[in-house]
ZAMIDREN-297272 format. One record per atom (N, C-alpha, C): x, y, z; residue in one letter. Coordinates in steps of 0.2 Angstrom, whole numbers, plus 5000, padded with zeros to 4 digits. Layout:
# ZAMIDREN-297272
XYZA...
//
This chain:
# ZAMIDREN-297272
468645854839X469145894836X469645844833X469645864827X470145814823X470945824827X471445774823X472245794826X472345824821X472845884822X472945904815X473745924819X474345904815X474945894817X475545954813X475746004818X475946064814X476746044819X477346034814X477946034816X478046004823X477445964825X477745914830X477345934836X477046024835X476346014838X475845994839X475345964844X474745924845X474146004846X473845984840X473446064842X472646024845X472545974845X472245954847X472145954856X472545984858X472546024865X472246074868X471846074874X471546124873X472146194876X471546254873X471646314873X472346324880X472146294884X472246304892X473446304889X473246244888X473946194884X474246234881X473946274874X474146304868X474946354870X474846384873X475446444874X476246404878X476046364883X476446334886X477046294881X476546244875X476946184870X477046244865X476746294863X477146354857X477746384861X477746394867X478246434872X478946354872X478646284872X479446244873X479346234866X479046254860X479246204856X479946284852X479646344854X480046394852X480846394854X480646364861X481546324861X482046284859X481546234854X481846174850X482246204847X482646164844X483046194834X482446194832X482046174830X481446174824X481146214826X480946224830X480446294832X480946344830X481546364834X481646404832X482046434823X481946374822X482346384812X481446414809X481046404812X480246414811X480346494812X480246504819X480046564820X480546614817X481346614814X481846644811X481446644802X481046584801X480946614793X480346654794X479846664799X479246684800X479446784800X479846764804X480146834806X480546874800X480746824797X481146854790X480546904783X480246844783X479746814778X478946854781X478846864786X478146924789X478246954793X478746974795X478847034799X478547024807X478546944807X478146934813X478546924820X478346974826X478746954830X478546904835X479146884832X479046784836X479246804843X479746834846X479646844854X478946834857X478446854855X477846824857X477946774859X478046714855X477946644854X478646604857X478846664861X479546634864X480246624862X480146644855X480746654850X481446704851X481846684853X482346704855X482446764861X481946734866X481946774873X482146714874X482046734885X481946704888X481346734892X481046684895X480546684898X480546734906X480446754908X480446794914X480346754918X480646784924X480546714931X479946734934X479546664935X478846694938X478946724945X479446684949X479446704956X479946764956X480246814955X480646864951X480046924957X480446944962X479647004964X480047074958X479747114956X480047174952X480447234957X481047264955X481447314960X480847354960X480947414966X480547454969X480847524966X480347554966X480747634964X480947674967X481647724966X482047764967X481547794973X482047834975X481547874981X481747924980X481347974979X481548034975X482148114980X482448114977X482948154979X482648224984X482948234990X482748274995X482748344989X482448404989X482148464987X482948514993X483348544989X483648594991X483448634994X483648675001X483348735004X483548805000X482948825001X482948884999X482948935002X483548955000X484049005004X483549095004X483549115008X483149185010X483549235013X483949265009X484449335013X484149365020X484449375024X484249395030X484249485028X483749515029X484049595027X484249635032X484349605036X484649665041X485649645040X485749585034X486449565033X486749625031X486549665027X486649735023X487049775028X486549785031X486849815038X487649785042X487649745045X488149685046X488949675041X488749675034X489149675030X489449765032X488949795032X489349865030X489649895036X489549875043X489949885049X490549845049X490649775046X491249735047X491749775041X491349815035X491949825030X492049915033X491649945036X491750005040X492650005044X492349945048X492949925051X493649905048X493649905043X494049885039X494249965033X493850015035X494050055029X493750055021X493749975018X493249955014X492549975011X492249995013X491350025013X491250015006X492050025001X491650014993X491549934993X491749914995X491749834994X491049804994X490549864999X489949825003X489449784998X489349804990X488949784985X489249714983X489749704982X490249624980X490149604988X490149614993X489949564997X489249544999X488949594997X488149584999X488049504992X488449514988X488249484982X488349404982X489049404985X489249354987X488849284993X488449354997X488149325003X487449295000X487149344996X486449324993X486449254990X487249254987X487249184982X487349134986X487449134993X487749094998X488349084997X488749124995X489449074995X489649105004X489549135004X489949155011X489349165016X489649135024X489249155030X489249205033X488649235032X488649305037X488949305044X488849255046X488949255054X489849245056X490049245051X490749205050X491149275049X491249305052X491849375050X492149355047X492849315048X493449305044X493249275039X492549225036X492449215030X492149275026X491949315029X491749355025X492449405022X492649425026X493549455022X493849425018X493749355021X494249305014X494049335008X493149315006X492849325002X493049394998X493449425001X493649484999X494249514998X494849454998X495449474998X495749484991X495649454986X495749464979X495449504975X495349554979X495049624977X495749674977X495349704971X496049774970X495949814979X495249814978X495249864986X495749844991X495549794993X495649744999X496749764998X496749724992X497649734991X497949814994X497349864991X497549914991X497549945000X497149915003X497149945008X497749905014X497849845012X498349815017X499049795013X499149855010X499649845006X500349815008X500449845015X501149825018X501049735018X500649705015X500649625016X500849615013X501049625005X501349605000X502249615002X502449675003X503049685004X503249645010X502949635014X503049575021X503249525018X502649505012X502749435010X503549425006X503649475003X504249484999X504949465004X504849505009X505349485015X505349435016X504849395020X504749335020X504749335027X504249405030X503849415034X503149365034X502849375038X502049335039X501749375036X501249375033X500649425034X500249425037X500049475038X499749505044X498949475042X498549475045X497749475046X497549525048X496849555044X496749625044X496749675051X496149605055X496249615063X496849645066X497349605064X498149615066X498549675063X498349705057X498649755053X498149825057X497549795058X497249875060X497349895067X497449825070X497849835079X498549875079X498849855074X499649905074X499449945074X499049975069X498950055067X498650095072X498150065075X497950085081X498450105086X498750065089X499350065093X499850095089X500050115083X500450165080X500250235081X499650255080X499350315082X498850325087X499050295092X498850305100X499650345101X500050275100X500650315103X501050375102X500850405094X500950455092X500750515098X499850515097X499650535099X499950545105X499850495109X500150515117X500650535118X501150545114X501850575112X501950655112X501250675110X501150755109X501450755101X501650705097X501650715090X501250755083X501150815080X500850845077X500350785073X499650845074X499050795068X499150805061X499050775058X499250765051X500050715049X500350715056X500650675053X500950605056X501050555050X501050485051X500250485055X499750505053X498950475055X498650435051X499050445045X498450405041X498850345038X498450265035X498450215035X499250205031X499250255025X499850255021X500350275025X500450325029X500850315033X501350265036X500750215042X500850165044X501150105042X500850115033X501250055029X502050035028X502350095031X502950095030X503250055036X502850085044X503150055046X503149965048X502449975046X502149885045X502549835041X502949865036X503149835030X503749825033X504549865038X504949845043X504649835048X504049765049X504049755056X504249785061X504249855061X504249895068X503649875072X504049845080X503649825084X503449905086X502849875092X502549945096X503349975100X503549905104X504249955109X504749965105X504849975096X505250005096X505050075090X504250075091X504150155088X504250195094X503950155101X504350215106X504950235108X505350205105X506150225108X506250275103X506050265096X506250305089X506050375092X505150385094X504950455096X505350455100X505450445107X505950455115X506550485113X507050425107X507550465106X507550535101X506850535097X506850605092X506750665097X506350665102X506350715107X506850725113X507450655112X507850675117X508250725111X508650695105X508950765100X508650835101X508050835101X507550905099X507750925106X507650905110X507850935118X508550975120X508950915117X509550945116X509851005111X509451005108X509851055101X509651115103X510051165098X509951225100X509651285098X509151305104X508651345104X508351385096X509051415096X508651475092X508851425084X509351355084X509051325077X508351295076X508151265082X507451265083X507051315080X507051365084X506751425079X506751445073X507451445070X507651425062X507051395059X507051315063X506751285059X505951295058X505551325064X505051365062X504951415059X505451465057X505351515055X505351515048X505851445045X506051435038X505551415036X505351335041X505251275036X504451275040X504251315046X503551285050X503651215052X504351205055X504251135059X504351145067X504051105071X503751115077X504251085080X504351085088X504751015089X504550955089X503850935090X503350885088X503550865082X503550905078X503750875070X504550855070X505150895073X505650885071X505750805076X505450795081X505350735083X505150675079X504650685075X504350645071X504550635065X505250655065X505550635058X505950585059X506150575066X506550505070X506150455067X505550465065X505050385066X505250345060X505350375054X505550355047X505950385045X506850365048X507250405043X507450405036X507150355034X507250315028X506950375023X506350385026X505850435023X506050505022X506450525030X506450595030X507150625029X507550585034X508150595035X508250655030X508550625022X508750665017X508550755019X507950755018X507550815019X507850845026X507750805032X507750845039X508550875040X509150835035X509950855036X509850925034X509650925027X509650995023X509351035026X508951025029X508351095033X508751095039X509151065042X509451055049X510151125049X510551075045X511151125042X510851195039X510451215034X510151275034X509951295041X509551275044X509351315049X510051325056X510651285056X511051315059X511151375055X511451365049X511651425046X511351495049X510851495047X510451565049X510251565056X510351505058X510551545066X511251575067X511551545064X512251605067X512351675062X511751675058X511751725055X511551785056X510951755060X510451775066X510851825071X511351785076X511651785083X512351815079X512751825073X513351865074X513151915067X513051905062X512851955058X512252005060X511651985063X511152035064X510752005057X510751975055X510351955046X509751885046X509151905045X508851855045X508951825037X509151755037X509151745030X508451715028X508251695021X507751655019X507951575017X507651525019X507551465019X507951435012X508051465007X508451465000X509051485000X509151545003X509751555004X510351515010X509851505014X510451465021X510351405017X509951375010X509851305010X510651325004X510551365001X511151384994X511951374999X511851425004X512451425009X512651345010X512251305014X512351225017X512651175008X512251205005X512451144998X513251164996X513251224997X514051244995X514551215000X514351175005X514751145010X514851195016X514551245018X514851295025X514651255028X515151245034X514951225040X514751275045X514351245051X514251315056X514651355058X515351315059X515851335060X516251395055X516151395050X516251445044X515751495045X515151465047X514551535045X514751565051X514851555057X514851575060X515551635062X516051615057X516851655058X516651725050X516051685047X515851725040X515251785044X514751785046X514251815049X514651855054X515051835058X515251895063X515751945057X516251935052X516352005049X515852045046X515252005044X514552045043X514552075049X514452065055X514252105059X514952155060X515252165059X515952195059X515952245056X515752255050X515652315043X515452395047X515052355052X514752455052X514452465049X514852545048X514452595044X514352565036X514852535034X514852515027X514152475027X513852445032X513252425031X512652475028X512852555030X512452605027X512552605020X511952655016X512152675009X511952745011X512552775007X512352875007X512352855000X512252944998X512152964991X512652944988X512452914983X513052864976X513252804976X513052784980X513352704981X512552664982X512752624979X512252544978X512052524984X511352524987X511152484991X511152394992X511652364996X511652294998X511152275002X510752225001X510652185004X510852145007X510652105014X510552075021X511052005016X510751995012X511051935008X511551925004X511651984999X512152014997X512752035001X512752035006X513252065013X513551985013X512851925016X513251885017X513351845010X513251875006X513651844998X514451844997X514351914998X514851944997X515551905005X515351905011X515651855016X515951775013X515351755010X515451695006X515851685001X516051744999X516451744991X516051704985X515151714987X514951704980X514551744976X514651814980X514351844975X515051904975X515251924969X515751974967X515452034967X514952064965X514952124965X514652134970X514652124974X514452134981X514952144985X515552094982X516152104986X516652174983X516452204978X516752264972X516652324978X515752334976X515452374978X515652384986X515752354991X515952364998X516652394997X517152354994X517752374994X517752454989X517452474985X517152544983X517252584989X516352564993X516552604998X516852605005X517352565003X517952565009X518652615007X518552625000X519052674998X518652754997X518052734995X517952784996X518052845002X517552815007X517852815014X518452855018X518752785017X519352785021X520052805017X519852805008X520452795007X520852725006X521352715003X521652654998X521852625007X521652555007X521852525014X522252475014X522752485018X523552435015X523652405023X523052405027X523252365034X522852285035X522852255038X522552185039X521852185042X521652155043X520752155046X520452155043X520452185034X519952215030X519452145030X518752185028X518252125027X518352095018X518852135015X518752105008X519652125006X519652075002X520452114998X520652124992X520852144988X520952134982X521552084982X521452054977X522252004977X522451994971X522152044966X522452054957X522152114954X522252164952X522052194948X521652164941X521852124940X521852084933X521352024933X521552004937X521051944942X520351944942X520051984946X519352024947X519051974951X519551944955X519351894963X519651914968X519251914972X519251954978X519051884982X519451894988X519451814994X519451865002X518951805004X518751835011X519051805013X519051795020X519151755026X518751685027X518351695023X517951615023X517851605015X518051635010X518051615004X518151655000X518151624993X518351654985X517951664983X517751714983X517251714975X517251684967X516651644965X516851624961X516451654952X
//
C-alpha cells in the first residue's frame, strides 16, 4: 500500500489506527480550519471526526434512572360516613348542610373520624352563621366565641332550667331565644337568680292583678316570671300590661266594672296611677241608681261610667248629670259625682279629672 499523505495524515496505517489519528488530528488548528470548511462547504458533520466536541470519558460509568414516583392512594368513601355526617349535623340542628359535607368528605378534604374538623369545614356557611349567631355579636363585644359544643351546652342548661323552674312551654325554648342571652354572656347562676327573683315579685304582687293579667293579656304567673329573664326584651311590654292590669283591678274591687285590656291600657297611657283609679272607681261604685237606665234616658256603659270618672269622655259626664237633675232636681250640695263649672264651658271636672 503506497503512502499517500492527506494534511499530515499517514493513511497508510492500518484501519485499526485510522479513527484514533482523524479523532487527534481534529484537534489540531489544521484539522480543525479542515473540518470548519468541510462543514461549511458539505454540510458534513465533522463531530464524527471529532470536530468541535470533546470526546467522552471512556471510564465515565453512565447516571442511573429516576425511580419512579410512588402512585397516590386511592381514596374510597366509607358509606356508612353518610350516616355519621348526618348524626353529627342533627346534633347541631344543621341537617341542610349534610350534602356540602358529604361533598367535602368524598374529596378528602376533611376527616370523618375528626368531629371538630368536620364543623370547621362548615363554618363559612350562611347556615352555620345562621345558627350560632350570638358568636358574631360576642365577637363584637370582645367576648370569646363560643364552640358549637359550647353554644349547644348553654342552651341545654338554659332550657333545662327553665324547665325545672315550672316556666311555660313555648317560651325562651327555642335556639333564637337563647341567643339573646348567649350574646350577654349570661352565666347558668345568674339565669337562675333572674327566674328566682321574677317569681319572688309574682309571689309577692297582688292577687286579683295577677288575675287582671290573665283575664286581659293570658299571662300565667310562669309567664309573668319569665319576663324577669330578658328585660331588655320585655320590660317595655310587661310595665304597660302591669299598670293596666292594676287599673282594672281596682275597677274590679271598687267600681264593680270589668274593663277590657284597651281600655285599662288608654286609662294607664293617660298617666292614672292606681292610686287615682282607685279614688275614680269607688265614685263609680257610688252612682247607684244612676247606674240604671229608665224610660228616656241613654244607656252607659261599664266604660263610659268610668269615662265619664276620668273626665274623658264628656258626654257621658252630660248624660249622668241629666239624670241627676232629672231625678233629684237642680243639686247645689257637695259629694256630687260630676259638676258643672261653666254654663258656657261645656267642661265638666270630677274628682279625678277634666274632661277633655
Amino acid at each position: 500500500m503506497s503512502d499517500i499523505g492527506l494534511g499530515g495524515v499517514d493513511f497508510s496505517l492500518g484501519l485499526e489506527d485510522f479513527n484514533a489519528e482523524l479523532l487527534a488530528f481534529g484537534q489540531t488548528p489544521e484539522g480543525q480550519a479542515l473540518f470548519d470548511q468541510l462543514r461549511q462547504d458539505l454540510g458534513i458533520d465533522t463531530t464524527l471526526f471529532g470536530g468541535d466536541s470533546e470526546p467522552p470519558a471512556p471510564d465515565e460509568p453512565p447516571a442511573p434512572p429516576e425511580p419512579p414516583a410512588p402512585a397516590a392512594p386511592f381514596f374510597t368513601p366509607n358509606p356508612d360516613a353518610r350516616n355519621t355526617i348526618k348524626a353529627v349535623l342533627s346534633t347541631y340542628g344543621l341537617e341542610s348542610l349534610a350534602d356540602v359535607l358529604w361533598t367535602n368528605y368524598t374529596s378528602g378534604l376533611v376527616d370523618i373520624s375528626n368531629e371538630q374538623a368536620l364543623v370547621f369545614s362548615i363554618r363559612d356557611t350562611d347556615q352555620y352563621k345562621t345558627r350560632f349567631s350570638a358568636n358574631a355579636a360576642r365577637v363584637k363585644k370582645g367576648l370569646a366565641e363560643l364552640s358549637p359544643a359550647e353554644y349547644i351546652g348553654l342552651e341545654d342548661f338554659y332550657r333545662q332550667t327553665m324547665q325545672s323552674n315550672g316556666l311555660p312551654p313555648g317560651f325562651y325554648d327555642q335556639t333564637d331565644d337563647f341567643a339573646k342571652l348567649i350574646e350577654g354572656d349570661v352565666s347558668p347562676s345568674e339565669l337562675q337568680d333572674r327566674i328566682q327573683q321574677g317569681y319572688a315579685v309574682v309571689a309577692q304582687s297582688d292577687p286579683e292583678v295577677k288575675r287582671q293579667m290573665q283575664t286581659l293579656y293570658g299571662i300565667t304567673e310562669g309567664q309573668l316570671a319569665a319576663y324577669f329573664i330578658d328585660p331588655d326584651r320585655t320590660a317595655p311590654l310587661l310595665k304597660q300590661q302591669a299598670r293596666a292590669a292594676q287599673i282594672a283591678a281596682r275597677s274590679l274591687e271598687q267600681g264593680g266594672i270589668q274593663l277590657t285590656g284597651q281600655f285599662a291600657e288608654n286609662l294607664a297611657a293617660r298617666g292614672i296611677t292606681e292610686q287615682q283609679a282607685r279614688a275614680g272607681f269607688a265614685e263609680v261604685g257610688a252612682l247607684g241608681e244612676l247606674r240604671q237606665t229608665f224610660a228616656g234616658e241613654t244607656e252607659l256603659s261599664s266604660e263610659q261610667l268610668a269615662g265619664a270618672a276620668f273626665g274623658i269622655d264628656v258626654a257621658a259626664q252630660q248624660e249622668l248629670e241629666r239624670k241627676r237633675r232629672q231625678r233629684t232636681g237642680e243639686f247645689a250640695g257637695g259629694g256630687s259625682f260630676a259638676r258643672t263649672t261653666g254654663e258656657t264651658s261645656g267642661s265638666i271636672t270630677t274628682s279625678v279629672g277634666k274632661a277633655q
